[in-house]
N, C-alpha and C positions, 0 to 999 in steps of 0.2 A: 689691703682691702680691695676687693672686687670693683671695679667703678659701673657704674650703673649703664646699658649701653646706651648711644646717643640717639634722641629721637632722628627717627625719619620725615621725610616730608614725606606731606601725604600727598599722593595721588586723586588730587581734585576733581579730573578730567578738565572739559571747555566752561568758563565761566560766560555766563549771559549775563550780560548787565542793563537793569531798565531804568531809564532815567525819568521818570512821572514830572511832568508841569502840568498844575493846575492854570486855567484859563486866567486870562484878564479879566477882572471887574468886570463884574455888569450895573449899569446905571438904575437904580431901584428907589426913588424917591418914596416910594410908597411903600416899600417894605412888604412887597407881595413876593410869596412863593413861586418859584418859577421851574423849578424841575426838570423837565423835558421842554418847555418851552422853549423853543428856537430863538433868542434872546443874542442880541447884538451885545458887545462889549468896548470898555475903552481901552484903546492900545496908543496912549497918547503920553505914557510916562516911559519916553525912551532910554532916560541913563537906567532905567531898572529893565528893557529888553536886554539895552546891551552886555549889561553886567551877566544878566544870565546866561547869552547866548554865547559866552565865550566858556561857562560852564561844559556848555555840553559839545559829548565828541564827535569829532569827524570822521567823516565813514559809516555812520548810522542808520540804520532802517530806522524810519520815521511813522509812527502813527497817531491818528487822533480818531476822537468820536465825531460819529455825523453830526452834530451842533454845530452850529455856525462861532458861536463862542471859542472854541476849540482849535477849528479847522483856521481863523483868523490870529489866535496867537498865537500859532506855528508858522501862519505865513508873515507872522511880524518879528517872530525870532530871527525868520531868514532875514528880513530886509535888517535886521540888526545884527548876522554878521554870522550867525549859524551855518554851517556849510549841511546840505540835505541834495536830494536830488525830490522825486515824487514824494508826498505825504499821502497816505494810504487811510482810506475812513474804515472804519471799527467801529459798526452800533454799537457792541458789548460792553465799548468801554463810553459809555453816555452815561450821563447823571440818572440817576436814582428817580422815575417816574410816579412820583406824588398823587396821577391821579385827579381828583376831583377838588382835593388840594392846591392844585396851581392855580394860581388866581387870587386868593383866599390871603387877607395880609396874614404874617408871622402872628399877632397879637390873636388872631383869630383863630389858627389853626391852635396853639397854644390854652385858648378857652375849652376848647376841647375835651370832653371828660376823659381823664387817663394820657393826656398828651403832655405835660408839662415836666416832660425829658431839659433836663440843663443843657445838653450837648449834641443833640439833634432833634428834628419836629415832632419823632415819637418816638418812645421805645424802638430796637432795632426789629424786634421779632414782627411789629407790628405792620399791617398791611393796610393805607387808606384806599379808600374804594375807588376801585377802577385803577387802582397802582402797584407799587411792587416795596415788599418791605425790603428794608436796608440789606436783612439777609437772601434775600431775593438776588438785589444787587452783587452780591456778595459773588454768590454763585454765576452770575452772569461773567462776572468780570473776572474770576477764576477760568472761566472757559475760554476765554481769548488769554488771557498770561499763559497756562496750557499749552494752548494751539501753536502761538507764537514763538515759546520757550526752546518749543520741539523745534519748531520752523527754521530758527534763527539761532541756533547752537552756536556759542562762542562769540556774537555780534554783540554790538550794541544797540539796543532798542529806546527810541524815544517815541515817548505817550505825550502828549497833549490833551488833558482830558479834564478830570471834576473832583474838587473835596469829595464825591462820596467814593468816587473809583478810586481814588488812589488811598481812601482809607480801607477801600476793601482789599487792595493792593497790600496790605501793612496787614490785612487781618489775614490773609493768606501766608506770608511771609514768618509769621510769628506763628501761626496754629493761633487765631485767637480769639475769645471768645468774641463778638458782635460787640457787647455791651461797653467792653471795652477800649475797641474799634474806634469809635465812635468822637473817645474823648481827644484824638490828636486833632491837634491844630495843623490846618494845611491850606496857605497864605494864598492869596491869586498870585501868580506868575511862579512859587516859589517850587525849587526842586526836590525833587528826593528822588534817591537812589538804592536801590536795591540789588542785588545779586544773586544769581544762580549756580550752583556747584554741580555737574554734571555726574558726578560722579559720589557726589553723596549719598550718607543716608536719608530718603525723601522726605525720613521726619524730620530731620535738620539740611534738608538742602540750600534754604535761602538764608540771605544773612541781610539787615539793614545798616546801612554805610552812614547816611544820615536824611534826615526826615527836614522837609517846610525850610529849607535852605534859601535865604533871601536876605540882601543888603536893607535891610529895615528903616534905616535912615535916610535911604534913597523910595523906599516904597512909602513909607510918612510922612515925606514932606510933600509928597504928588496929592497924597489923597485914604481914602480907606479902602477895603473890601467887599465882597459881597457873599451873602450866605447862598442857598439853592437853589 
């Protein structure tokens, strides 16, 4: 009998690998929307920098969104052991701007008629006034993974950025509908990774490694999270 011939590897080409961290907590006793609001953060739960910052690789082109949230826990990964040189700001990759909405507590934006989505402040398609809906985002943050993708063939890429970019980040990755987008969970400080196949078919060029990666027992006994 004929044996079947052995596969080939395939010829991948330069894999780009993006390492996404969502920001540190931000302090929200009130439970108000904050979106684009330039909002400080706590970077005071060090065993959970540290733990992450030994995650991610050396030699990496580093970027974050112009938010100060952002731009501070990249500069806290370093002092926890991260090897980087410059951290590079990236509007594109900023949180999901809400608009008229910030400000406004969660309980309130939720009264809302047509807003009482389980897993974000509205439906994805939807647009609050004077802001950008999630699919907005979507596209925004598509244009810098793009830009950068090309830019940095073969590197390692670290984002420092927001639950909503790194889900748009997952809904580019997958081809995926918004709606479903939506429903990952993506921890403050935690990572996720993704990957680029240069040589792929663009319909399946990326591939997710793993998602909202975090020592959970070291992030629970600091404290909680925070939503947008």
């Amino acid at each position: 009998m004929a044996k079947a011939p052995e596969d080939k590897a395939k010829d991948t080409g330069l894999i780009t690998r993006w390492w996404w961290v969502r920001h540190a907590p931000v302090p929200n006793p009130e439970g108000r929307c904050y979106g684009q609001f330039d909002k400080d953060c706590d970077v005071s739960n060090e065993a959970l920098f540290k733990h992450q910052a030994k995650l991610l690789p050396k030699g990496a082109v580093w970027y974050s969104s112009n938010l100060l949230r952002a731009r501070k826990t990249a500069e806290h990964l370093g002092k926890a052991g991260a090897a980087f040189g410059e951290v590079v700001v990236d509007p594109d990759l900023a949180e999901q701007s809400f608009g008229e909405w910030q400000g406004l507590t969660y309980g309130e934006i939720t009264a809302k008629p047509g807003n009482g989505h389980l897993f974000w402040l509205a439906p994805p398609e939807f647009r609050p006034p004077g802001g950008e809906s999630f699919s907005d985002l979507r596209d925004r943050t598509v244009r810098s993974i793009e830009r950068l993708t090309e830019k940095y063939r073969g590197r390692d890429i670290v984002a420092t950025a927001h639950g909503g970019t790194i889900r748009a980040a997952l809904a580019h990755a997958f081809n995926m509908n918004p709606e479903a987008a939506v429903r990952f969970e993506i921890d403050n400080v935690s990572v996720t990774l993704i990957e680029h196949y240069e040589k792929a078919d663009p319909a399946h060029a990326w591939r997710v490694i793993f998602t909202n990666y975090m020592p959970r027992e070291i992030a629970h006994a600091h404290g909680g999270g925070s939503k947008a």
